[in-house]
C-alpha positions in Angstrom: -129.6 -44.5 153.1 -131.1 -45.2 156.6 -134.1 -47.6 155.8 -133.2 -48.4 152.6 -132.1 -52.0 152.9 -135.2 -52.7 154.6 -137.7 -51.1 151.9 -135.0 -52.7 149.3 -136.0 -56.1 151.1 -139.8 -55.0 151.4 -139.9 -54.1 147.7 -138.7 -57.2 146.4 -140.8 -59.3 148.7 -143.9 -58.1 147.0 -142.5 -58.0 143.8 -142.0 -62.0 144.3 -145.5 -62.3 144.9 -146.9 -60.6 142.2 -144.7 -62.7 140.1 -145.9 -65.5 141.8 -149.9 -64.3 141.0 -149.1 -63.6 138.0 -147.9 -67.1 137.4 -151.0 -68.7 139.0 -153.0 -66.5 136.4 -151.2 -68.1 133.8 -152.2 -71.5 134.1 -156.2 -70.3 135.2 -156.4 -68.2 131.9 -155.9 -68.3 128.3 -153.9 -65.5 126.7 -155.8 -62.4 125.9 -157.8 -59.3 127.4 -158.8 -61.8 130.5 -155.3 -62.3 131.6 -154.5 -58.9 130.9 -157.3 -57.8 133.3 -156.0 -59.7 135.7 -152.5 -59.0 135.4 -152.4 -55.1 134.8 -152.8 -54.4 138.6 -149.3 -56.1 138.8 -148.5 -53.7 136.3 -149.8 -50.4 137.7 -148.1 -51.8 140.7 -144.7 -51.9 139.6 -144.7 -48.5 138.2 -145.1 -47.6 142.4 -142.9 -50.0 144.0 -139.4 -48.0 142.8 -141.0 -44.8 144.6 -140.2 -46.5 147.9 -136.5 -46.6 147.2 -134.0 -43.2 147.2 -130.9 -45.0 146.3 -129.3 -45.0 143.1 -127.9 -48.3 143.6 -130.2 -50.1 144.7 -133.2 -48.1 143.4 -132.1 -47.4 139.7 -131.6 -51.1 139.0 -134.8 -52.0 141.0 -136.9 -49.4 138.7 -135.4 -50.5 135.7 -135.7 -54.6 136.2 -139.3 -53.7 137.8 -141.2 -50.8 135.7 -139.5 -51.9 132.4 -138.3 -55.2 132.1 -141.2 -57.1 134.2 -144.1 -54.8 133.0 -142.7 -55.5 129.5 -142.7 -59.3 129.9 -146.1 -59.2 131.5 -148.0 -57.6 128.7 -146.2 -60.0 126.6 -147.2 -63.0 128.5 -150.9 -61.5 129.0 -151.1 -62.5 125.1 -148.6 -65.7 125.2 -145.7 -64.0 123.8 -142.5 -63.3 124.8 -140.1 -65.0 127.2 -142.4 -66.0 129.9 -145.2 -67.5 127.6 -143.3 -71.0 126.8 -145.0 -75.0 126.1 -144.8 -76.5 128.5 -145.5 -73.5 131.2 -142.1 -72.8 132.7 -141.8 -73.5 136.9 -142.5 -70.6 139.0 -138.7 -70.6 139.7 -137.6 -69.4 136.5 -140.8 -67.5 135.8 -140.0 -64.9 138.5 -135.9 -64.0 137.7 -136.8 -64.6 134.0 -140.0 -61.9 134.4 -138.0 -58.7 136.4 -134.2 -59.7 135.9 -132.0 -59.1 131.9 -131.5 -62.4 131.8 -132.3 -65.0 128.9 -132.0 -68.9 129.0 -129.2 -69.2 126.2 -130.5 -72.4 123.8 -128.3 -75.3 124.3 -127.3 -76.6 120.6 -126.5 -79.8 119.7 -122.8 -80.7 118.3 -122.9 -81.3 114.9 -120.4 -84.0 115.4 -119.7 -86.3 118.4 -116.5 -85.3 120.5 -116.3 -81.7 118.5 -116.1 -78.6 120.4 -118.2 -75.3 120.0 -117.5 -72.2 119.6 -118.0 -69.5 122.3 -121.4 -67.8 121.9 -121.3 -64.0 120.6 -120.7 -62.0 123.6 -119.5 -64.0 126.0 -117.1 -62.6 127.9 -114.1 -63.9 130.5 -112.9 -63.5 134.0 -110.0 -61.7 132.5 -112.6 -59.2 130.5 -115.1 -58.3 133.8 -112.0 -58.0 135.5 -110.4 -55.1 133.5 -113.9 -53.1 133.5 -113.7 -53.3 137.1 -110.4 -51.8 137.4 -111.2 -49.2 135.3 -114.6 -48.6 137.1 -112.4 -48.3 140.7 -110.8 -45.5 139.3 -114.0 -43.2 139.0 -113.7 -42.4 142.9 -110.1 -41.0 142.4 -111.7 -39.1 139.4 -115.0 -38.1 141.3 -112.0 -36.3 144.2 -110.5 -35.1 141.7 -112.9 -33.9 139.1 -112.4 -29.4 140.1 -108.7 -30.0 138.3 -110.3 -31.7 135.2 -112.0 -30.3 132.3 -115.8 -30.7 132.5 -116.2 -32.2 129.1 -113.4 -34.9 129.6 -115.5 -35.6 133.5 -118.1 -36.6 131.5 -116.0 -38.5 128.5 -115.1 -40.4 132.0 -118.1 -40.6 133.4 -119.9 -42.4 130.0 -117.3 -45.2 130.5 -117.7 -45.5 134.3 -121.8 -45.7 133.2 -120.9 -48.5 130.3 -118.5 -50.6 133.0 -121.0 -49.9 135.7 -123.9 -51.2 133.9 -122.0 -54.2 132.3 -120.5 -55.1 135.8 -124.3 -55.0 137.8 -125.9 -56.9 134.8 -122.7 -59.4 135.0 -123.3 -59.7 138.3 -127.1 -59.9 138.9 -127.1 -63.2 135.6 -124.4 -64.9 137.6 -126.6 -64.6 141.1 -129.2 -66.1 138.7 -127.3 -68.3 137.5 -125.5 -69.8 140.3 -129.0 -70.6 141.9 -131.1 -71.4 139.1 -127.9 -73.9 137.6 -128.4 -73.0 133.9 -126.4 -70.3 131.6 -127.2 -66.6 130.7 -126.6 -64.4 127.5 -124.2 -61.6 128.2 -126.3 -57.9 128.0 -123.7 -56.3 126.4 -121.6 -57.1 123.8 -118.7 -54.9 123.6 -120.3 -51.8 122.2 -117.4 -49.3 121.0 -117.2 -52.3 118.5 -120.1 -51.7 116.9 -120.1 -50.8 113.3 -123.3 -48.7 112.9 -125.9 -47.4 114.3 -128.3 -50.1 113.9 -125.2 -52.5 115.2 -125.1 -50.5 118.3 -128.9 -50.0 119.5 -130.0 -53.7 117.7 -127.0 -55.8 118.6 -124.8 -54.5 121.3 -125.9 -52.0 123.9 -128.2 -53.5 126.4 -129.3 -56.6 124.5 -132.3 -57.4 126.5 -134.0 -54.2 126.2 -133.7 -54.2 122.4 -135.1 -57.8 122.5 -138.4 -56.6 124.8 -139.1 -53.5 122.9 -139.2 -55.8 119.3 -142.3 -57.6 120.2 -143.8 -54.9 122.6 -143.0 -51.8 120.1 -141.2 -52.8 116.6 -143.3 -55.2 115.5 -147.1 -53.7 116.3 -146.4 -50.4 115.0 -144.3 -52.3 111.8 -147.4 -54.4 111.2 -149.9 -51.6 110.8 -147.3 -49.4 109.0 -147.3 -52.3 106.8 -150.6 -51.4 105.8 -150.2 -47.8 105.1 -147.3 -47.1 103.7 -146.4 -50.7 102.0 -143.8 -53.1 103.3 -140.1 -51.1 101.9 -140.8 -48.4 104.5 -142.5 -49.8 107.7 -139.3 -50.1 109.8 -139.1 -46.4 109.8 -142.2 -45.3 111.6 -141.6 -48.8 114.3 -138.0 -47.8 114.9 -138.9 -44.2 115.9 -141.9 -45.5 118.0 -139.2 -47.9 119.3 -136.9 -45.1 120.2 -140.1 -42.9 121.6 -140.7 -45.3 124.2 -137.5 -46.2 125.1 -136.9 -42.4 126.2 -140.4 -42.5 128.2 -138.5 -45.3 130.3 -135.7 -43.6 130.9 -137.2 -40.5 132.0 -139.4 -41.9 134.1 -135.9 -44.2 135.3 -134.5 -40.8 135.8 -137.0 -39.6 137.6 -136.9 -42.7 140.1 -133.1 -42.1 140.7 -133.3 -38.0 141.2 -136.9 -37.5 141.7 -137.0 -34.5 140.0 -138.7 -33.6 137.2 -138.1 -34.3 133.3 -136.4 -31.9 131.0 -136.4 -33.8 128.6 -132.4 -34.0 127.0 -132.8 -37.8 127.4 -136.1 -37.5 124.8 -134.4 -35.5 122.3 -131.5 -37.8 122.5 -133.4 -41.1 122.1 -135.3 -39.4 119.5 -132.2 -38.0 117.6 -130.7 -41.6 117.4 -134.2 -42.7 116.2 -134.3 -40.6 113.1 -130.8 -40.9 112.5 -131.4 -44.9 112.9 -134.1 -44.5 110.4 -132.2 -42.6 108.1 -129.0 -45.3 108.3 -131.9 -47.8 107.6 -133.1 -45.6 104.4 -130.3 -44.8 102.9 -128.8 -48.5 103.1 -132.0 -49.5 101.4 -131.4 -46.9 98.6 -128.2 -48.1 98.2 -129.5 -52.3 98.4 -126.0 -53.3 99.5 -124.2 -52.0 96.1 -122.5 -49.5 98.3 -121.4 -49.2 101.7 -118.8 -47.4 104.0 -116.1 -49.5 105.0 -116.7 -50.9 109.1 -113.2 -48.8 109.9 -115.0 -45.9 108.9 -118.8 -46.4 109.3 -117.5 -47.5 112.9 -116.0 -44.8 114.6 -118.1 -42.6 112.5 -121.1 -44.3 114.4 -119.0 -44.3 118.0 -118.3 -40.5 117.6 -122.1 -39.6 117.2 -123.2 -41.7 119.9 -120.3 -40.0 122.3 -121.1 -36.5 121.1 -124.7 -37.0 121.9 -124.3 -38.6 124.8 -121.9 -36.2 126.1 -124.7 -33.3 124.9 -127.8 -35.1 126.0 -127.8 -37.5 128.2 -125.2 -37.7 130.4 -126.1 -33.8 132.0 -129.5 -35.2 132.3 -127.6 -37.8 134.8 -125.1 -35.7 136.8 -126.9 -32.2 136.6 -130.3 -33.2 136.9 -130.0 -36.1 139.3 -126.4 -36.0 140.8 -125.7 -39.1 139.6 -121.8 -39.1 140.9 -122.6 -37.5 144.4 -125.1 -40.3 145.2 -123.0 -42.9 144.1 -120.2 -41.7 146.6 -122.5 -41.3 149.3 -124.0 -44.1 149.2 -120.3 -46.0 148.8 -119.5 -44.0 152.0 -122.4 -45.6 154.0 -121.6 -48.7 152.6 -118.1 -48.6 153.8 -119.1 -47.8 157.1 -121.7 -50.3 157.5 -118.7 -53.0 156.5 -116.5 -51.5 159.1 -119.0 -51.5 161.3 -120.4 -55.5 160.8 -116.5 -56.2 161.0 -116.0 -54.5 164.5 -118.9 -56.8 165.5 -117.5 -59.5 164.4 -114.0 -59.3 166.0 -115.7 -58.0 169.1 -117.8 -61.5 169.1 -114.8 -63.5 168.4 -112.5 -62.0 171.4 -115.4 -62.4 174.0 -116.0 -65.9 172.9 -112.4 -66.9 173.4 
């Protein structure tokens, strides 16, 4: 962890000012292969910047809001879609958290009627809500002492919730950083997955929102539209959703290999993949069917929640703990953490008796 903070700090400084280029290239050029010319050294860029980073928590988020989300938006707005590409041009202050962070303005709708009150946006979720997944998140470092008395298949049942909280709670917190300084309101990035009621509930509408959103225009809808063309409009969602799913494992292996910095073996492709042709099949046979028949949600639910667990559990989560020691960098680096906060309070109450 020794230098960390300081290439954390480095990192993000020129990250800001690419942002900030990229932005002045906007309003010099028009959408199209010009801009992407000038914006795909940004690009290649960002794919480097994680490398200077070793930390898992500050380094995995950093890879993933830098080589996914940002490069994402940028070859987006290189062709005036997505998020960043807006009339009029949106200030340089929302441009930069909007391009690198998962965060999206929520649309302010009017009230239908004067003085009557609206209903809480889907996945919005309260103190009281946070608060409980950061309970149970505090009790992953009494499991991680713990974990040579517990079964290894119920360490990792543990660990998949300790990764859902974890991720919820460092999205939560990084849209209400944003928030609090930009003054405007956020969609949630999760909306309460072990809810979901399918398959194509949990990858298109609950787990990791944002990501979903940015592969669409990036990935779905190119390899949709030329599908379209070959095998006829009924069956073009299959071939985007497993392109979809294709990429989406390239950016977690390479995520992966930011955090452990070893090198791929590929569990978290076959997973990615499996839940792509299994998405595809859902999407198939619910076509077959045109709506005349369907599972009940109390069954097509856990039914859904089961496979995603088993898989997990089989595929991605050892690619995680074994392959990049997921756990044992986390403590660590709560360890140094600890003793830096002892240490800056020491200071502090050493400063405050000598100035008395």
């Amino acid at each position: 962890m020794e230098g960390e903070i300081p290439n954390f700090i480095m990192v993000w400084i020129l990250a800001v000012a690419s942002l900030s280029y990229c932005h002045t290239i906007g309003k010099l050029t028009s959408p199209g292969l010009t801009r992407l010319l000038a914006i795909l050294p940004v690009i290649s860029f960002f794919f480097f910047l994680p490398l200077n980073l070793t930390s898992i928590c500050l380094g995995g988020p950093s890879s993933f809001f830098l080589a996914w989300l940002a490069n994402f938006k940028l070859l987006l707005f290189a062709y005036g879609k997505g998020p960043l590409s807006t009339t009029p041009p949106i200030c340089i202050s929302h441009f930069i958290p909007l391009a690198c962070l998962p965060i999206k303005f929520r649309k302010v709708e009017n009230k239908i009627k004067s003085g009557s009150s609206t209903s809480a946006p889907r996945g919005q979720k309260s103190p009281f809500n946070y608060a409980i997944k950061a309970l149970i998140l505090a009790t992953s470092l009494h499991v991680f002492h713990n974990k040579q008395y517990i079964h290894p298949k119920i360490i990792l049942f543990l660990y998949s919730i300790y990764m859902y909280t974890g991720l919820e709670l460092v999205m939560a917190l990084v849209a209400s950083l944003a928030q609090a300084f930009l003054g405007v309101d956020f969609e949630p990035q999760f909306d309460e997955p072990y809810l979901a009621t399918s398959l194509q509930d949990f990858w298109g509408r609950r787990w990791n929102i944002m990501v979903s959103r940015i592969l669409h225009p990036t990935v779905y809808d190119p390899v949709r539209s030329i599908s379209r063309r070959v095998i006829g409009n009924r069956w073009a969602p299959l071939p985007a959703v497993l392109a979809s799913f294709f990429v989406s494992a390239v950016m977690h292996e390479l995520i992966f290999y930011y955090i452990g910095r070893t090198k791929p073996t590929w569990e978290l492709t076959c997973f990615f993949l499996l839940h792509g042709v299994c998405l595809a099949v859902e999407i198939m046979l619910k076509q077959a069917f045109a709506g005349k028949w369907r599972l009940p949600a109390a069954v097509s639910g856990p039914l859904a929640m089961m496979f995603v667990g088993v898989t997990g559990l089989w595929l991605f989560l050892p690619s995680l703990l074994v392959r990049c020691e997921a756990d044992v960098m986390a403590y660590r680096e709560y360890l140094a953490f600890t003793e830096f906060m002892k240490n800056v309070s020491n200071f502090v109450k050493a400063n405050y008796v000598l100035h008395q």
